[in-house]
C-alpha positions, 0 to 999 in steps of 0.5 A: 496673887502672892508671888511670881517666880521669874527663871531668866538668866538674863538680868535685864530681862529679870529687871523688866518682868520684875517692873511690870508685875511690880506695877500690876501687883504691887502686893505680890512677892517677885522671885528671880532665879538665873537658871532652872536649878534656882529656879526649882529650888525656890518653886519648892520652898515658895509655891508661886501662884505663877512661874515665867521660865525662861528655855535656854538658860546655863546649868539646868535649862527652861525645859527640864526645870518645867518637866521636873516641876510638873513630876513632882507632887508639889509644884505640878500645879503651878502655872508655867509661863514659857518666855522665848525668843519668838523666832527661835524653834529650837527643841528646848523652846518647843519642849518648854512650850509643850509643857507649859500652860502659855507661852510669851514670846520675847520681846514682849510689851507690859500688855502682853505679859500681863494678859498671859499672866492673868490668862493662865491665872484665870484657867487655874481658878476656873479649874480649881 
């Protein structure tokens, strides 16, 4: 895996997925972006093999972020993780998680992230 783009504005929760890939793929290139806008941008300019998003965030949320990544030609393809509160059904997350290929609800143990990551990396590879 080259790189994993993480879209969370919370910064603990930044620094933690960036801990746990680190550790699992220490040759990997961890993006963050705070919000869906940066998150976009960066999807566009690095192409992330795998992209962790965050549904309820300030300035353009988890779930249009996803949709805009799914419309265009460039980044339809990249696997998309929804991270979520796992009690939270609000129509941001359900919209987020209809869109995307898993989901990963917060909080969340290394185990579990890792297993989601290399699940919805495996699919892609198989479908490739």
């Amino acid at each position: 895996m080259k790189a994993v783009l993480v879209v969370d504005d919370n910064t603990a929760v930044r620094m933690v997925l960036n801990d746990f890939l680190t550790m699992a793929y220490p040759t990997a290139r961890i993006l963050q972006a705070e919000n869906g806008a940066d998150g976009l941008v960066l999807a566009h300019e690095e192409h992330p093999d795998v992209v962790l998003m965050d549904a309820e965030m300030p300035v353009l949320d988890g779930f249009t972020a996803a949709k805009k990544l799914r419309e265009a030609d460039d980044t339809k393809s990249i696997p998309i993780i929804a991270i979520s509160s796992g009690a939270s059904n609000n129509e941001l997350v359900t919209g987020l998680r209809s869109i995307a290929d898993d989901s990963l609800p917060k909080p969340f143990t290394a185990d579990q992230l890792l297993q989601t990551v290399s699940g919805v990396l495996s699919k892609r590879m198989v479908l490739s």
